[in-house]
VOPAGU-2260 file (C-alpha; in pm, 1 decimal, decimal comma):
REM VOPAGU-2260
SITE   aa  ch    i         X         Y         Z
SITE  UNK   A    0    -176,7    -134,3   -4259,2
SITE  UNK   A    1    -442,0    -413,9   -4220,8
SITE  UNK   A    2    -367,6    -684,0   -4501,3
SITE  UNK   A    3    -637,6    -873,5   -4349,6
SITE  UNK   A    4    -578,9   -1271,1   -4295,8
SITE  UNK   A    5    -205,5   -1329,6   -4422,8
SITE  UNK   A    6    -174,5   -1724,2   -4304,7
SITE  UNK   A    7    -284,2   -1904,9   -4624,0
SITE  UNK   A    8    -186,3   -2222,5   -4445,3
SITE  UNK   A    9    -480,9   -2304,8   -4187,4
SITE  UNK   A   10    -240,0   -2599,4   -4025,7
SITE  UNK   A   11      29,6   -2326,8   -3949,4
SITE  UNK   A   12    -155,5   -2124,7   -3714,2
SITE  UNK   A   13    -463,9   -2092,6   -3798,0
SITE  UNK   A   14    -652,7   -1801,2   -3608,8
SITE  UNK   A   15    -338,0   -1778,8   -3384,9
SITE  UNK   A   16    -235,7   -1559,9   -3736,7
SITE  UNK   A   17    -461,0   -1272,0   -3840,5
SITE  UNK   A   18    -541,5    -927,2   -3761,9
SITE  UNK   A   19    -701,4    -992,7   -3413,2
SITE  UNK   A   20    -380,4   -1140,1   -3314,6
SITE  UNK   A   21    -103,1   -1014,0   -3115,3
SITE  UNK   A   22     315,7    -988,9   -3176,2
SITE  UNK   A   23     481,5   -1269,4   -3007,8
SITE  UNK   A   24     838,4   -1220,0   -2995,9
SITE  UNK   A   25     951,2   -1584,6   -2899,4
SITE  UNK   A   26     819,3   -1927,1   -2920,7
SITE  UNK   A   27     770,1   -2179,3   -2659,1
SITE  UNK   A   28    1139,1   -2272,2   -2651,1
SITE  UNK   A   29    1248,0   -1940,9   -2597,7
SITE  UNK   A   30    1338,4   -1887,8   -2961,8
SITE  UNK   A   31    1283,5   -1584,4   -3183,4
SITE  UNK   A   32     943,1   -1661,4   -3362,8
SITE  UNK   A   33     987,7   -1433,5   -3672,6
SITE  UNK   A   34     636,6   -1444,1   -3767,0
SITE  UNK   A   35     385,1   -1174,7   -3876,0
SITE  UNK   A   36     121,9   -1249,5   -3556,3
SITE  UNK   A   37    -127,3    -953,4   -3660,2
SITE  UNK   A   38    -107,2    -969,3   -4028,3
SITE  UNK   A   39      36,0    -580,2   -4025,8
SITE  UNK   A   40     346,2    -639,7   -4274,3
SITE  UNK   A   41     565,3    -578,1   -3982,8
SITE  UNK   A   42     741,1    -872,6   -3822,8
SITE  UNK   A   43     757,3    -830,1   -3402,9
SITE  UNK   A   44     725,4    -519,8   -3428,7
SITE  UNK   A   45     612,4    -519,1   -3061,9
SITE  UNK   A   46     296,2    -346,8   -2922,8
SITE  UNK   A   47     227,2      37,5   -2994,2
SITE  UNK   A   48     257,1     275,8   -2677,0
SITE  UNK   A   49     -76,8     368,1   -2507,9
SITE  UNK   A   50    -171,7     722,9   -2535,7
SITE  UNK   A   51     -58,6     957,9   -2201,9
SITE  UNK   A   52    -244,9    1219,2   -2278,5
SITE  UNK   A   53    -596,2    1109,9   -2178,5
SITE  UNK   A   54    -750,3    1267,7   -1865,1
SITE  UNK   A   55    -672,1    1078,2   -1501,0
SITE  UNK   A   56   -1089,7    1077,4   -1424,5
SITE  UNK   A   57   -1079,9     836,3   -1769,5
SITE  UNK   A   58   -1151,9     488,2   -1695,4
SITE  UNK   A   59    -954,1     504,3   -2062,8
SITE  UNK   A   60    -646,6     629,8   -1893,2
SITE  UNK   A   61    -661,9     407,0   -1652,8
SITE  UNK   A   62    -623,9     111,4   -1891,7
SITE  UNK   A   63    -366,2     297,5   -2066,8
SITE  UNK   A   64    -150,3     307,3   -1748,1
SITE  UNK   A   65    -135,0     -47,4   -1725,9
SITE  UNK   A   66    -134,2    -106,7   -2120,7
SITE  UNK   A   67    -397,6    -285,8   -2197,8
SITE  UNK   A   68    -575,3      17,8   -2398,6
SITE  UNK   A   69    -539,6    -143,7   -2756,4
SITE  UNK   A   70    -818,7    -448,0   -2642,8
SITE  UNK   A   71   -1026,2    -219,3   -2393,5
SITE  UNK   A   72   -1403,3    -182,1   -2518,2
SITE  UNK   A   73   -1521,2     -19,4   -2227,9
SITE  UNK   A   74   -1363,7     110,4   -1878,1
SITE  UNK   A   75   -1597,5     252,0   -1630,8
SITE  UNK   A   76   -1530,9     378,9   -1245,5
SITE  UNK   A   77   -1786,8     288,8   -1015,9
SITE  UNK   A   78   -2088,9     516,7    -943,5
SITE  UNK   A   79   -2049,7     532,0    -614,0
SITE  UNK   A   80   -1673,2     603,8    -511,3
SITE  UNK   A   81   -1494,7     885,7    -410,4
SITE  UNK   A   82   -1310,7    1020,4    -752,5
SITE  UNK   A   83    -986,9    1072,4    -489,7
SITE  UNK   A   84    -983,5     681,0    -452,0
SITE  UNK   A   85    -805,8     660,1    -836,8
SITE  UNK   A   86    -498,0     841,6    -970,2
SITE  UNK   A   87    -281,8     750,4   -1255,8
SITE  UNK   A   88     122,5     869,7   -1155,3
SITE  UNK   A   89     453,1     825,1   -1277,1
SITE  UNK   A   90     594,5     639,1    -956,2
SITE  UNK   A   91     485,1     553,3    -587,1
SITE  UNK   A   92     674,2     636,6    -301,1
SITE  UNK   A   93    1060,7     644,0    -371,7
SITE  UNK   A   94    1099,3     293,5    -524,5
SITE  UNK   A   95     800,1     186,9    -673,6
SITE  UNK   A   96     802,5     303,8   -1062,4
SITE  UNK   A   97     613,5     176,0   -1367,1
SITE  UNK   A   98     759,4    -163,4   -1528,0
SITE  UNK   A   99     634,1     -51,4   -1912,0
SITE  UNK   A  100     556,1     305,5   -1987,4
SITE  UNK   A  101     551,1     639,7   -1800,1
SITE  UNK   A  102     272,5     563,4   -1549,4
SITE  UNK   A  103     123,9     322,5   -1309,5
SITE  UNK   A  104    -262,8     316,4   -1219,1
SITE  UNK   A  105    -347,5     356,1    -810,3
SITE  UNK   A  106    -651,2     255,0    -664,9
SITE  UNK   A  107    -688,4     333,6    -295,3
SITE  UNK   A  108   -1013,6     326,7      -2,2
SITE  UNK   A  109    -853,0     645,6      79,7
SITE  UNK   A  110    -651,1     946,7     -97,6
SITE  UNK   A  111    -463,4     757,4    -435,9
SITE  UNK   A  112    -167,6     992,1    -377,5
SITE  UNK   A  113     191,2     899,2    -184,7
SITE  UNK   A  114     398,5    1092,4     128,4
SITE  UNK   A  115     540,8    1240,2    -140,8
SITE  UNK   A  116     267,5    1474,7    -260,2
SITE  UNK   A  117     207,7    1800,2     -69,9
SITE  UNK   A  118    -147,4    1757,6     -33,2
SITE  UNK   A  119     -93,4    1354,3      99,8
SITE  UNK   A  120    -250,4    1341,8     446,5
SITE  UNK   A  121    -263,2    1087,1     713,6
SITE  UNK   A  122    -361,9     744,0     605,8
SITE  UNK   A  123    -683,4     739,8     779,7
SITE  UNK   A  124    -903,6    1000,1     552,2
SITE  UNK   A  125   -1271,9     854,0     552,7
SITE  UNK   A  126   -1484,6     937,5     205,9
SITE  UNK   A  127   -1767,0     842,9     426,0
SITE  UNK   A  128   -1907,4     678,6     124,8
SITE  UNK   A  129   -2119,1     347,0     198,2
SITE  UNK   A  130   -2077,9     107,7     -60,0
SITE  UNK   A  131   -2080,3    -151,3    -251,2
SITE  UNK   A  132   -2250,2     -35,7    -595,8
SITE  UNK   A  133   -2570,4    -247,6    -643,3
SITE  UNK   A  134   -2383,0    -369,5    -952,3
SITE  UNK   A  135   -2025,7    -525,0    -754,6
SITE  UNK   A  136   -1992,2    -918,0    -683,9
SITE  UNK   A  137   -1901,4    -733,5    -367,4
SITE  UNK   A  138   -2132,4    -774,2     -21,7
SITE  UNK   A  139   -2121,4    -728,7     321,9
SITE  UNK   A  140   -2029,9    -433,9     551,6
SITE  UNK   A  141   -1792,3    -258,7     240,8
SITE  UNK   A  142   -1700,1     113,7     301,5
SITE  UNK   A  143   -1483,7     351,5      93,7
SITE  UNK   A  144   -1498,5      89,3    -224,3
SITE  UNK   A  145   -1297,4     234,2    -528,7
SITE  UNK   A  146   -1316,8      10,2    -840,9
SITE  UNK   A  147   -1296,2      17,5   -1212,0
SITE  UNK   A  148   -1417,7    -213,3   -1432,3
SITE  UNK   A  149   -1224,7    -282,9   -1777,0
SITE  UNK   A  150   -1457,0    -463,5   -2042,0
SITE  UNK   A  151   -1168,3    -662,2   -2301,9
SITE  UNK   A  152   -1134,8    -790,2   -2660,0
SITE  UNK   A  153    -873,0   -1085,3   -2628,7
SITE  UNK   A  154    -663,0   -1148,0   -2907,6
SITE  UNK   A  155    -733,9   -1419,7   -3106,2
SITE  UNK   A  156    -397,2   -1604,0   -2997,3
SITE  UNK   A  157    -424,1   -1492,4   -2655,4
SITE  UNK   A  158    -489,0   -1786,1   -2394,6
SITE  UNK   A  159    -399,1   -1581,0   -2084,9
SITE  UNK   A  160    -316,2   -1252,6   -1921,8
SITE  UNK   A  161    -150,0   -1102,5   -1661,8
SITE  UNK   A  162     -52,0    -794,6   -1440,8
SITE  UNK   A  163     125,6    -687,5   -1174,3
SITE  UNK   A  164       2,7    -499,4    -860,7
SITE  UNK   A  165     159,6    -401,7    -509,5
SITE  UNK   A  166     -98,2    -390,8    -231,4
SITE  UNK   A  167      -4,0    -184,0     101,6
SITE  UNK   A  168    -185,4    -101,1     422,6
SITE  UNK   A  169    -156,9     107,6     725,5
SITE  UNK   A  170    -363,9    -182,7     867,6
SITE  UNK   A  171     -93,4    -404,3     926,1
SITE  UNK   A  172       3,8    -559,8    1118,1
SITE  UNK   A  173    -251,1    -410,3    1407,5
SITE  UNK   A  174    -517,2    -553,6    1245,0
SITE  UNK   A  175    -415,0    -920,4    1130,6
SITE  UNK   A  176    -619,3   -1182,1    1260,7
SITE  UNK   A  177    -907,8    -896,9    1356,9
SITE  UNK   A  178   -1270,5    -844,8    1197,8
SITE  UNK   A  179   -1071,7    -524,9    1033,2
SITE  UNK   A  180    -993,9    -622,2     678,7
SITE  UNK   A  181    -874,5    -411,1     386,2
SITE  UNK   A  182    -900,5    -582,0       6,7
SITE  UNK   A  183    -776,4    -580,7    -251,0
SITE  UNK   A  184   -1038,6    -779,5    -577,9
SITE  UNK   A  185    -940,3    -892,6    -858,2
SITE  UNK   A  186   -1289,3   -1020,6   -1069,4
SITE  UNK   A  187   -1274,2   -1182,0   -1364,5
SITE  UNK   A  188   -1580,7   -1283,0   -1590,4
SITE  UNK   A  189   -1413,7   -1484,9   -1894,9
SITE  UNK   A  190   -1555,4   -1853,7   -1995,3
SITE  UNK   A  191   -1242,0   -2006,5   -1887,7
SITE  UNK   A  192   -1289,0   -1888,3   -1550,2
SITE  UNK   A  193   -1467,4   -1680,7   -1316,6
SITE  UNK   A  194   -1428,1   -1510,9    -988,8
SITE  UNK   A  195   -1121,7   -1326,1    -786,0
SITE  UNK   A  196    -796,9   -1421,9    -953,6
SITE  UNK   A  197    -504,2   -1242,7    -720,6
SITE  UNK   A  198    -509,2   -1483,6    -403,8
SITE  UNK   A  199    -249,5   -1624,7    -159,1
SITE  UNK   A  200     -93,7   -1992,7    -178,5
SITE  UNK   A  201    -374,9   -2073,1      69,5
SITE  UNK   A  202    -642,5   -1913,8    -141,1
SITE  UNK   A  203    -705,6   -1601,7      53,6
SITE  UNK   A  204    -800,8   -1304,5    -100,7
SITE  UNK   A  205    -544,6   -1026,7    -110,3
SITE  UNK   A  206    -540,8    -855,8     260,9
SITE  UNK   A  207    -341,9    -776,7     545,0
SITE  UNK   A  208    -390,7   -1149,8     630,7
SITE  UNK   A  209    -259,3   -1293,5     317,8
SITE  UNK   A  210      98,6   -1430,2     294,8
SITE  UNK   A  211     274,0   -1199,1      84,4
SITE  UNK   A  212     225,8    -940,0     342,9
SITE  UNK   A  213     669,2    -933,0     404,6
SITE  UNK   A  214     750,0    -530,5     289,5
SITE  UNK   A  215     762,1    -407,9     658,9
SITE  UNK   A  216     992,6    -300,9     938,5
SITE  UNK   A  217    1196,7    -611,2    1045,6
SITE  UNK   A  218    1042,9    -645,1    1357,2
SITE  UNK   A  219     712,4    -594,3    1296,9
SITE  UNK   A  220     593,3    -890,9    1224,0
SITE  UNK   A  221     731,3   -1239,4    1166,6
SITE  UNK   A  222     745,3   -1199,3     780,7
SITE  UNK   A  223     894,7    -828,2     758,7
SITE  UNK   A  224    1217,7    -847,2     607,5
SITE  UNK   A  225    1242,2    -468,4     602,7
SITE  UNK   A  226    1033,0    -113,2     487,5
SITE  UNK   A  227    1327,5      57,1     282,5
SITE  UNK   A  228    1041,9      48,8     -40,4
SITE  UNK   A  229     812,8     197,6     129,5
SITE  UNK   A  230     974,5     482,3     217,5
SITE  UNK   A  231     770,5     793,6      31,2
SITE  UNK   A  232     460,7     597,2      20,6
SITE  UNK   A  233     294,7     653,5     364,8
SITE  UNK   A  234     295,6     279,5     453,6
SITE  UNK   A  235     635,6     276,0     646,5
SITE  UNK   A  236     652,5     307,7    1029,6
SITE  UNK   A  237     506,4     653,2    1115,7
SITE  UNK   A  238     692,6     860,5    1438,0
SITE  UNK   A  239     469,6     910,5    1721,8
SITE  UNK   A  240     265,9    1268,1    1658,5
SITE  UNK   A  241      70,8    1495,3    1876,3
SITE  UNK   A  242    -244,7    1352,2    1728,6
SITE  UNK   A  243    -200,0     987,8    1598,8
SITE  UNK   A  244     -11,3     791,6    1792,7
SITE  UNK   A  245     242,3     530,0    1637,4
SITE  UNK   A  246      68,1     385,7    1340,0
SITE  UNK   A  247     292,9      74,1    1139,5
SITE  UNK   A  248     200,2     -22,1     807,8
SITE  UNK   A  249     322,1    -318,9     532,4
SITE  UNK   A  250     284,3    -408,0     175,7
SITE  UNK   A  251     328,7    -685,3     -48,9
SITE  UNK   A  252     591,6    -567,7    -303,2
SITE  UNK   A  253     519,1    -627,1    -661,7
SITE  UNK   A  254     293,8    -925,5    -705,9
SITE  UNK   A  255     204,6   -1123,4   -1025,4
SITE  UNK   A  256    -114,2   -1251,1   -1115,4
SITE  UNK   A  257    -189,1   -1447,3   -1410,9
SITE  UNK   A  258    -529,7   -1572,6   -1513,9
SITE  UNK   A  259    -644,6   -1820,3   -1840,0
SITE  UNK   A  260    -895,3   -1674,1   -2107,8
SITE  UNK   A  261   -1037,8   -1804,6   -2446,6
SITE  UNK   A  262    -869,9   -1669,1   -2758,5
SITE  UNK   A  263   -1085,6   -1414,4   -2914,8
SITE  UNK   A  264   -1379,0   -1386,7   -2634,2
SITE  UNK   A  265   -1451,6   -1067,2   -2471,8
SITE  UNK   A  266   -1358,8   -1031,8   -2114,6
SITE  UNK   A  267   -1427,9    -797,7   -1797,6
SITE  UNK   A  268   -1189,7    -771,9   -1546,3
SITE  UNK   A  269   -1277,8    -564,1   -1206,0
SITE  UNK   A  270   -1048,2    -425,3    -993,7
SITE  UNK   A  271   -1163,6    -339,3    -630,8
SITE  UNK   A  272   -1042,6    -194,2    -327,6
SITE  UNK   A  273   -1259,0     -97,5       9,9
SITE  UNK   A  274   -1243,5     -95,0     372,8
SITE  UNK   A  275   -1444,9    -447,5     531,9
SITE  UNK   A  276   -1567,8    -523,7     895,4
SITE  UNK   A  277   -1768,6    -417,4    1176,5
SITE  UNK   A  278   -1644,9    -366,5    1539,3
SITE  UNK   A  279   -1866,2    -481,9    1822,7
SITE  UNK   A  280   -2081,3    -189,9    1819,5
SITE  UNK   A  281   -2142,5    -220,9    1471,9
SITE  UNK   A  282   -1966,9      13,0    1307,8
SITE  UNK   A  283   -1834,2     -57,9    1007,7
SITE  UNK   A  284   -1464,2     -11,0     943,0
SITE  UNK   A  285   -1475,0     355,6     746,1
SITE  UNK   A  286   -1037,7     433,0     811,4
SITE  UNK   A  287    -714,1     327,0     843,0
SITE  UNK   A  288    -686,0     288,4     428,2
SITE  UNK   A  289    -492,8      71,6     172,2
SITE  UNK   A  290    -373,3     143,6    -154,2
SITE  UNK   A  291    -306,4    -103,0    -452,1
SITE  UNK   A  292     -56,4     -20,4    -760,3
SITE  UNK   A  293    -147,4    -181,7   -1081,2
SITE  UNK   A  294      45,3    -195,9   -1389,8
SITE  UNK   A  295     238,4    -387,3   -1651,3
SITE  UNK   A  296    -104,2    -582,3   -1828,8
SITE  UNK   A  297      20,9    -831,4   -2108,1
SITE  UNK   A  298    -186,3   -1110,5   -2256,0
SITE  UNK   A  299      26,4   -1474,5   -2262,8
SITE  UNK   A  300     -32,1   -1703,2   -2554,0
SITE  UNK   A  301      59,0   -2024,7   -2308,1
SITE  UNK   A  302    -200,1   -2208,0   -2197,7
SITE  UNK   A  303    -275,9   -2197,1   -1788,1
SITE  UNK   A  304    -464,3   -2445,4   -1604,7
SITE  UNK   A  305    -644,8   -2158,3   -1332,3
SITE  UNK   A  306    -535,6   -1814,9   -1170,5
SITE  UNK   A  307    -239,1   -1805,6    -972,3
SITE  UNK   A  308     -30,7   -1500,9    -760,9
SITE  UNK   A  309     327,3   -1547,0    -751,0
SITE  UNK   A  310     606,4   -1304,9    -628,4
């Protein structure tokens, strides 16, 4: 039950103590904090489940598959994509399952299912859907964009967030280096900082050409240090077919991005995925698809000086 404010003391916390809070288990040192964050009567009583029962088209659900439905005000697909380009599942490929709760959220330019799935097809379905929305940050020659947009309360002792995601592509590593680009968008609106906030070392946004591209047959490329988890997915080494000849394919492995944010503003945080580029004929790059698993949201109450993406 709400008690309302319980810190009497305004030196001991101040708004970092009150019902917009959040639990925080440990302090700064590591140390169990023992303190009633949200002012609920409960000490660390850590952070209620997220419903499962909502319905996969629910930009809702979607937040609730990476757990950040208690502070979400609004969640909203965009207009224009495909509805095949989101899914919400319990696990990706044969390896890749959710860190916290049942599910993990999927975004993808193409089908948002794995190998594993009887209707999965080859990576290379086209939605045929020209994008971007006339609302996305996002220009240029975009095709197949899927993208949700999550609109945020942060807690009033939050000065941070973060989430993990796992980008793949069939893309790679034909296409490194080439006007063929698949990304992956992470766009943040908060007064501490704005822009895309999942990035390379070297600042580039998260592609086939980005650094953490190393999930891949050893071989492959340079980085691969092997494709065992991605086995089930559809981004492991295909066998030569009838109709598509030998197609490779890479990922990132799980990925950690963590941005800053002012305790107690509102937030919106987009994430995108679409197929960039135009060959010299102009055509704009329409297959070949990527996929990006997102889960595991958390807000931090440590200050951090800008967004960084870490293994």
């Amino acid at each position: 039950e709400d008690q309302g404010d319980c810190n009497d003391n305004p030196d001991d916390g101040g708004s970092l103590i009150g019902p917009g809070a959040i639990e925080v288990a440990v302090n700064a040192e590591g140390e169990p904090e023992l303190i009633d964050n949200d002012c609920d009567g409960i000490v660390d009583e850590g952070i209620e489940p997220c419903p499962t029962d909502l319905l996969v088209g629910d930009g809702f659900a979607f937040a609730a598959a990476i757990e950040v439905c208690h502070q979400t005000i609004q969640a909203n697909f965009s207009a224009n994509m495909d509805t095949r380009g989101q899914n919400i599942l319990p696990g990706y490929g044969n390896v890749y399952v959710p860190f916290v709760g049942p599910t993990l959220a999927v975004l993808s330019n193409g089908i948002a299912i794995d190998a594993n799935d009887p209707a999965f097809v080859f990576q290379s379905a086209d939605f045929s859907v020209s994008n971007p929305d006339p609302d996305s940050a996002v220009t240029g020659n975009v095709q197949d964009l899927s993208s949700i947009t999550l609109s945020l309360q942060v807690p009033s002792n939050a000065n941070s967030f973060s989430f993990d995601f796992n980008f793949m592509s069939i893309e790679f590593p034909e296409y490194v280096g080439d006007v063929f680009d698949d990304t992956f968008l992470a766009l943040l609106e908060s007064e501490a900082f704005t822009g895309n906030v999942s990035f390379d070392s070297l600042g580039n946004q998260m592609s086939i050409n980005a650094g953490f591209m190393d999930v891949c047959a050893i071989g492959l490329a340079a980085s691969c240090t092997g494709e065992d988890d991605l086995i089930g997915t559809g981004f492991e080494v295909t066998p030569e077919t009838p109709t598509v000849a030998e197609i490779d394919g890479g990922g990132t492995g799980w990925l950690t991005t963590t941005a800053p944010v002012i305790p107690g503003e509102k937030i919106k945080i987009t994430f995108l995925i679409y197929d960039d580029g135009t060959d010299i004929f102009g055509i704009p790059d329409h297959v070949l698809n990527s996929t990006v698993l997102i889960d595991n949201f958390r807000w931090g109450i440590e200050e951090v000086d800008g967004p960084v993406t870490v293994d």
